[in-house]
N, C-alpha and C positions, 0 to 999 in steps of 0.2 A: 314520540316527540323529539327532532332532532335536538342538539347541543347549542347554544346560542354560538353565534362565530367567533373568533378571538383577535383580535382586530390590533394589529401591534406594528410601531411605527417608532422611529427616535425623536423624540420627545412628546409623546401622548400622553393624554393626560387622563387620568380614572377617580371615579368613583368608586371603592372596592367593598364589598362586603362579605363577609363569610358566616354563617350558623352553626350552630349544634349540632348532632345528629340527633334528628327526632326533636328537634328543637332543644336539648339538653343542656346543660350549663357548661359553657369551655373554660370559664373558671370559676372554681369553687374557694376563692376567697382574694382579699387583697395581695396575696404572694402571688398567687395565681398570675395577676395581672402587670407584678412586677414583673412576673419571671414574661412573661409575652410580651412588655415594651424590649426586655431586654433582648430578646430574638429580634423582635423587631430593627433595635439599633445594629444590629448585628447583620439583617437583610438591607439596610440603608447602606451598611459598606460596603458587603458582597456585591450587590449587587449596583454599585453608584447610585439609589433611587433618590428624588427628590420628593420630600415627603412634606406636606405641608397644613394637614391636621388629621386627628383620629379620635375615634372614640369607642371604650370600651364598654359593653354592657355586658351582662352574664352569661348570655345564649349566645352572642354576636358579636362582631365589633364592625365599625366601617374607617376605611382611610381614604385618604386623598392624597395619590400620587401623580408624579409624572415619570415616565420610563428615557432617559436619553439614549439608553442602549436599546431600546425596543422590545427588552426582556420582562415585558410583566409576569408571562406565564412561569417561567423560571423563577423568578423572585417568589411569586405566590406559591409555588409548589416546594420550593423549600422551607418557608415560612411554615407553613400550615404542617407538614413533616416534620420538621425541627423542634417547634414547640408543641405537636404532641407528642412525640418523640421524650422530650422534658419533662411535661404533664403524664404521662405515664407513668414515668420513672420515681417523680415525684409521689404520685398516689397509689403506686404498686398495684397499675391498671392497666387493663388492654383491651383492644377495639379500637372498631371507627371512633374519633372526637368529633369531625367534622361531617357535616351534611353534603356529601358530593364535591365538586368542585365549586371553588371563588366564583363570588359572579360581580363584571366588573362593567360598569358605565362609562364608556368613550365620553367625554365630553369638550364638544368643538365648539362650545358657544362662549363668551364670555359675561354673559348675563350669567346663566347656568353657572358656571365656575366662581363667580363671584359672590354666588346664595348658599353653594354647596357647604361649604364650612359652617355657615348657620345651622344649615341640615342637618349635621353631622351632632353639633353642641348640643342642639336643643333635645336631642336624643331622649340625655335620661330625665327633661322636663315632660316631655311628651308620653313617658312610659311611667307618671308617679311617684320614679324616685324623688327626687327634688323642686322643688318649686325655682329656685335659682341655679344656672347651669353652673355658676361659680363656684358652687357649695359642692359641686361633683369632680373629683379629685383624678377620675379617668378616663378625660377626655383633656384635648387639649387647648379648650376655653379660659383657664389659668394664661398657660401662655402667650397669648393675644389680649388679654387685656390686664398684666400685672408688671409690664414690664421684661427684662427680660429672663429669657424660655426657659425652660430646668431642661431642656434638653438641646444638647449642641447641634445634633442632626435633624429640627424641625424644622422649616422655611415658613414663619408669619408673616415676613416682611414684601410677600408677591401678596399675599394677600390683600394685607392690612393699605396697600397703596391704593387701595381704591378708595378706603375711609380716610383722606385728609392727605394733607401735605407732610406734618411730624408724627413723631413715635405718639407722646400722650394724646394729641388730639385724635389721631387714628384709632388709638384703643378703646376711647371714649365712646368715638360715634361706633364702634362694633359693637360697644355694651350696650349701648342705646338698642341700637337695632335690632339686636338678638331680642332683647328683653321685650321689646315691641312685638317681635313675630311669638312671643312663648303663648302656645296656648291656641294660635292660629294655623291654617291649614292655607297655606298659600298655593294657589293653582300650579304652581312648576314642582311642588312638592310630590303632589301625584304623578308627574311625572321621571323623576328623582328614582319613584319605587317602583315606574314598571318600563323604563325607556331602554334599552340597549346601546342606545346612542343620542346624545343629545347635541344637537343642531339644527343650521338651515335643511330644508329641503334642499337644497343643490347638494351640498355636502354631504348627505346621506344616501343620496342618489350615486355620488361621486365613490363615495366607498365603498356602496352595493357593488358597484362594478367591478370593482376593482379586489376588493376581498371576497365576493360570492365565492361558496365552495362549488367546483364544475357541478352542473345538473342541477344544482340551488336557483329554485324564483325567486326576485327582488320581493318578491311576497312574503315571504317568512316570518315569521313574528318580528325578530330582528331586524327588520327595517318597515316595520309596518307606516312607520309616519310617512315614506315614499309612496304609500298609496291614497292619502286623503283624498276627498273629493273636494269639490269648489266650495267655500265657504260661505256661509252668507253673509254678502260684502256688507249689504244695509244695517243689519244686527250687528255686525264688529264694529264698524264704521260709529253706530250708535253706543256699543260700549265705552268704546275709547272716548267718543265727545262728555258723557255720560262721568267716565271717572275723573275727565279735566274740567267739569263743571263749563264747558261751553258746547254750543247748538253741531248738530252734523254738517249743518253747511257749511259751518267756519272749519271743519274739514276738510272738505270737497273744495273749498277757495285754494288754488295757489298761491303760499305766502311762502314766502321765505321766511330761513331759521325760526319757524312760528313754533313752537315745543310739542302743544298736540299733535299738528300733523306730522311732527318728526315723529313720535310717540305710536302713531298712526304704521308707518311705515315698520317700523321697529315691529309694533306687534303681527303684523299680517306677517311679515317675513320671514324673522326670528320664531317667534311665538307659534306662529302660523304655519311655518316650514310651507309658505308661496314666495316661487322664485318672481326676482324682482321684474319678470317682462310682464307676467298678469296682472302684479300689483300696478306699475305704471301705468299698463294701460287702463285699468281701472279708475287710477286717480288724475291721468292726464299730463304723465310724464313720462320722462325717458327710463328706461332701466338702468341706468347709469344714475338717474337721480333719486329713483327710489331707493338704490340699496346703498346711496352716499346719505341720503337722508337717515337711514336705519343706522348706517353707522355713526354717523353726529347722534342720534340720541344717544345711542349706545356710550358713547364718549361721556354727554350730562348726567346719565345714569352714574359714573363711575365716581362723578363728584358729587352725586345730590342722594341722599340716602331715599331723602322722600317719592323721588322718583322708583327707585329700584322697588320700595313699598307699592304704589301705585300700578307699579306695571306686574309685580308679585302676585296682586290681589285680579288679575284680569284672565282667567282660561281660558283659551281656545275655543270655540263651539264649531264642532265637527260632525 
């Protein structure tokens, strides 16, 4: 099975994760975990990254970066070297720590980028440790919702602009939200865990091309979403009316700024990775208004949490 591709550009943005070997523990106690933010801060200046949440767990950890110098690999390979490197040193150990190389998630959508950090918090709710993500001390759920960060090189402030206009009312509605999704499996979640790229179909289309290794089909696991086949319009159609509590035909009407049928647009496109000429002609627009459409919701999403909930809770059917 070949290697997933490594897709690097200035200012891309990832999803990063790395394991154990053998699924093992990469730290074995709270120093452990010091000593790797502290590498980490250490990668955030070597390498310029902008880092904007992370979370430890025993066997794993996952971050969310953006590369402006287009260096993820670099960054990750000294990372993961450096602090076992430390971790050795430290437990008068040697060996693999790490399970193979980092595996990192392109993500070009801003829906997707906007849930990720939830992803990320609700970690050690999700695996038993804690019932509140705040009661978990390594992750950086603290600093997004306690004011400000204990650490100078994290970025909450790209985030947290999509929950609210100020600092406290921002961090509120994140608390809210999180605490809302704890416990829940929201459909881009599964996609979170097994996507390579997350985006429109144009866009992953767009990189297939452009980053295939020579001799690579756009078929390859890594960009599998470029091969979907045609949806079924009637079923989505009927979801979407379905989760806004009104009828499919009040879809299929042309209304203006109407929220479902922006909602509408948003999920076949986004969601759906269907570029915007089939959706239109589907719904009886231009492709220029379908994917203006997807972008206005996208915008209401950014200020209405309940939204982002609603379209969270809606998967694909391929």
């Amino acid at each position: 099975m070949s290697r997933p591709w490594r897709i690097q550009f200035p200012d891309a943005r990832y999803h990063v994760t790395s394991r154990g070997n053998n699924r093992q523990p990469i730290f074995l106690g709270e120093p452990d975990k010091q000593l790797f933010l502290d590498t980490l801060a250490a990668a955030v200046a070597r390498f310029r990254l902008h880092l904007f949440a992370f979370c430890l767990m025993d066997n794993h950890f996952h971050l969310l970066a953006q590369t402006p110098e287009a260096n993820l690999s670099q960054a990750m390979k000294w990372l993961n070297a450096t602090y076992t490197c430390r971790f050795h040193r430290r437990h008068r150990r040697s060996g693999h720590l790490f399970q193979g190389r980092y595996r990192a998630v392109l993500v070009q959508d801003e829906a997707h980028w906007s849930h990720l950090s939830i992803y990320l918090h609700l970690n050690p709710v999700r695996a038993g440790v804690v019932e509140d993500p705040a009661e978990y001390e390594w992750s950086s759920f603290r600093d997004y919702t306690r004011g400000r960060s204990r650490f100078p090189w994290l970025r909450t402030e790209e985030v947290l602009s999509d929950y609210g206009p100020s600092g406290p009312a921002q961090r509120r509605r994140y608390r809210r939200e999180c605490l809302a999704l704890a416990g829940q499996t929201p459909a881009d979640w599964e996609e979170f865990r097994s996507a390579v790229v997350l985006g429109s179909r144009e866009v992953i289309a767009e990189l297939a091309a452009k980053y295939r290794p020579s001799g690579q089909a756009k078929t390859v696991h890594s960009f599998v979403q470029c091969t979907r086949r045609d949806p079924d319009w009637p079923l989505e159609v009927a979801r979407v009316a379905k989760a806004f509590q009104v009828r499919s035909e009040d879809l299929l009407r042309r209304r203006r700024n109407f929220p479902p049928r922006l909602a509408l647009y948003y999920h076949l496109i986004e969601q759906g990775g269907i570029g915007p000429t089939p959706v239109g002609a589907k719904l009886g627009v231009s492709p220029m208004a379908a994917s203006q459409g997807a972008k206005q919701f996208q915008r209401l999403m950014k200020r209405d949490p309940k939204l982002r909930k609603i379209m969270g809770a809606l998967k694909f059917k391929i």
